[in-house]
PAKE-124189 format. One record per atom (N, C-alpha, C): atom name; x, y, z. Coordinates in steps of 0.001 Angstrom, whole numbers, plus 500000, padded with zeros to 6 digits. Example, Ala and Ser with C-alpha at 12.3 -4.5 7.8 and 13.67 -1.06 7.14 Angstrom:
! residues 2
N_513190_494310_507800 $
CA_512300_495500_507800 $
C_513200_496700_507800 $
N_512850_497750_507080 $
CA_513670_498940_507140 $
C_512900_500030_507870 $
//
This chain:
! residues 77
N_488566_497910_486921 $
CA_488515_496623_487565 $
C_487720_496703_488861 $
N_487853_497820_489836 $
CA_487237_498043_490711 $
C_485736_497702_490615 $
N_485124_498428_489650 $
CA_483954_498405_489402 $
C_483036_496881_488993 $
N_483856_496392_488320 $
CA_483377_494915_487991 $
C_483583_494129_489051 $
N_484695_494629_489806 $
CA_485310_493148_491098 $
C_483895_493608_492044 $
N_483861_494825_492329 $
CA_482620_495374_494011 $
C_483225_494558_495091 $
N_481963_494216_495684 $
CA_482758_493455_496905 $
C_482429_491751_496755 $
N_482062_491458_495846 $
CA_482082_489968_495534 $
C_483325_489402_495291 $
N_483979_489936_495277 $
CA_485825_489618_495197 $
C_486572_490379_495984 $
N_487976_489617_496120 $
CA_489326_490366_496930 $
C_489821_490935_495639 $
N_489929_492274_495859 $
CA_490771_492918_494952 $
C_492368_493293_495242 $
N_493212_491922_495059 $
CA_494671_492225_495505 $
C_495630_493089_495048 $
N_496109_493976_495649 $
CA_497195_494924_495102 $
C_498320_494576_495554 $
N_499273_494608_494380 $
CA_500845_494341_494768 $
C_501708_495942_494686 $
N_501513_496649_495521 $
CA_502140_498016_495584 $
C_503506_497696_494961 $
N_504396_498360_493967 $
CA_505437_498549_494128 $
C_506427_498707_494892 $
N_507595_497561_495082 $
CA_508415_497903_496768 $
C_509409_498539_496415 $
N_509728_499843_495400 $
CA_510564_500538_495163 $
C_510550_501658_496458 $
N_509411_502170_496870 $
CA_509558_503183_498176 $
C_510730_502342_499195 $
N_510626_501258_499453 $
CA_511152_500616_500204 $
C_512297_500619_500274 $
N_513110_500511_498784 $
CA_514390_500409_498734 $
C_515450_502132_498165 $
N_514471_502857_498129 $
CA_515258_504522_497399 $
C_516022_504865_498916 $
N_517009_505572_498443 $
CA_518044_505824_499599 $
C_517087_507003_500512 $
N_516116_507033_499962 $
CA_515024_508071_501799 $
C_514093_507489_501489 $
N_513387_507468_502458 $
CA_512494_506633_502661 $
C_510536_508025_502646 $
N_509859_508162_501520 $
CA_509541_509268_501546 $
C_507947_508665_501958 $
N_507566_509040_503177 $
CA_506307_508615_503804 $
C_504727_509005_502958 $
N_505221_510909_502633 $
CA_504177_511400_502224 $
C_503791_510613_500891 $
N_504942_510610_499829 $
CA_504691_509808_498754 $
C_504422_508579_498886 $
N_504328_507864_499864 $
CA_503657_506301_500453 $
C_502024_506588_500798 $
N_501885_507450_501041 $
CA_500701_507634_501944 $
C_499525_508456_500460 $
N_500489_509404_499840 $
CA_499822_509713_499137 $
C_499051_508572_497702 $
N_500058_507523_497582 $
CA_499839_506771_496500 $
C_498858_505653_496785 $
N_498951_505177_498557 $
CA_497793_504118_499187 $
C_496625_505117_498967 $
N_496504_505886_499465 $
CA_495483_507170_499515 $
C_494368_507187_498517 $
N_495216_506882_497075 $
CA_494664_506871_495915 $
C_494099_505877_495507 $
N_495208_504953_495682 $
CA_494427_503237_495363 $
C_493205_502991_496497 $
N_493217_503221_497397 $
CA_492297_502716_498299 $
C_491096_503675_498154 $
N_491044_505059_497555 $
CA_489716_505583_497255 $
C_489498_504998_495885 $
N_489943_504597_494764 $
CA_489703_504108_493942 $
C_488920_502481_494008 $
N_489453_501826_495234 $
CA_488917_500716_495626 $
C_487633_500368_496778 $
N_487524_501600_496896 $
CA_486860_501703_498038 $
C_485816_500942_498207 $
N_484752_500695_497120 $
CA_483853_499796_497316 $
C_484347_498140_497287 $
N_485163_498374_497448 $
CA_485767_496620_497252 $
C_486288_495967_498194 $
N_486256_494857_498565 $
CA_486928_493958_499405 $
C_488859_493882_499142 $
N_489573_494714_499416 $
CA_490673_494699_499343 $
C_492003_494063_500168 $
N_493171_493956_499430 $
CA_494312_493598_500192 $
C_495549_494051_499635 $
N_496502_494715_500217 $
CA_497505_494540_499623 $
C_498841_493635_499812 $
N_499404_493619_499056 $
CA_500764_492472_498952 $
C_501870_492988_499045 $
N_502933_493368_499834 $
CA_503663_493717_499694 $
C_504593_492924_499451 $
N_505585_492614_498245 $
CA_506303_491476_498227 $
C_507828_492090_497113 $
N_508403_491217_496814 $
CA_509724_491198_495923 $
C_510810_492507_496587 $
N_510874_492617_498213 $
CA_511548_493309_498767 $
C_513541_492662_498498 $
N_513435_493274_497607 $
CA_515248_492372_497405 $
C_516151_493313_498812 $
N_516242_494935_499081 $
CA_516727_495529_499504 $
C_515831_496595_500443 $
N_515882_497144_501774 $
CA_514693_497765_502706 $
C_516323_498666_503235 $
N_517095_498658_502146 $
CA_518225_500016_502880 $
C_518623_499340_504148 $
N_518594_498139_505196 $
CA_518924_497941_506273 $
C_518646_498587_507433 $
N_516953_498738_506973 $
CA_516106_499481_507803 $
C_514628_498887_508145 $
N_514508_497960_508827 $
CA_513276_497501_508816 $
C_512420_497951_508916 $
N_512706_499463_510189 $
CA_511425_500224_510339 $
C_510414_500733_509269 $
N_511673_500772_507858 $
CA_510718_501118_506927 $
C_508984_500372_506442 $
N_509417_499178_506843 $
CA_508297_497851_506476 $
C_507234_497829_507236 $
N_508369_498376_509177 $
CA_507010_498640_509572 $
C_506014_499616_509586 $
N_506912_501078_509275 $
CA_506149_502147_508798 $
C_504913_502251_507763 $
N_505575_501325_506292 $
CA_504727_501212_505521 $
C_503473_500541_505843 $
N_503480_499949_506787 $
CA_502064_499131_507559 $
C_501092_500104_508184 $
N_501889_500557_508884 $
CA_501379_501756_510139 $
C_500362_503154_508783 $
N_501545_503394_508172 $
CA_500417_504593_507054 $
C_499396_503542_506075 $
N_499365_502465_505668 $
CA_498474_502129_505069 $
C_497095_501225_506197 $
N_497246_501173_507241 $
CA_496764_501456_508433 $
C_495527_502628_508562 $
N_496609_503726_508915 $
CA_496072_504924_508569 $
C_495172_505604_507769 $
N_495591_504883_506445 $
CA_494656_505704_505596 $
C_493672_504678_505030 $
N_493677_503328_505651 $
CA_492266_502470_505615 $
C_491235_502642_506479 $
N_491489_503183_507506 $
CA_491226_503445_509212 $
C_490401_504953_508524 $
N_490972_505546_507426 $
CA_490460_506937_507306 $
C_489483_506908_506136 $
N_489289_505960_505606 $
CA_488101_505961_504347 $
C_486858_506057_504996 $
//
């Protein structure tokens, strides 16, 4: 899809919000999985969605963490 979208389109990703809700909250495996999608997308006009958060463990920081590393590793392409 990458390849056909380029940058003439937003290529929206809806990450899975299961990291969000597992009883630890595992950064590397967050970072490693944006990591992937975003070199895979790289030539593209991208966004992601983070959405259908039913449960965040009663930890918000997690939500904001997940911002901060996908941040990171857009900041690093």
């Amino acid at each position: 899809m990458a390849e056909m979208l380029g940058d003439q389109y937003i290529f929206s990703r809806k990450p899975s919000p299961t990291d969000l809700a597992l009883p630890s909250f595992d950064e590397a495996g967050v970072r490693a999985e944006l990591r992937a999608e975003m070199q895979l997308t790289r030539d593209c006009r991208m966004e992601f969605i983070m959405k259908d958060n039913h449960t965040i463990r009663h930890d918000p920081y997690r939500v904001v963490r997940w911002v901060q590393i996908a941040r990171e590793e857009a900041e690093a392409l």
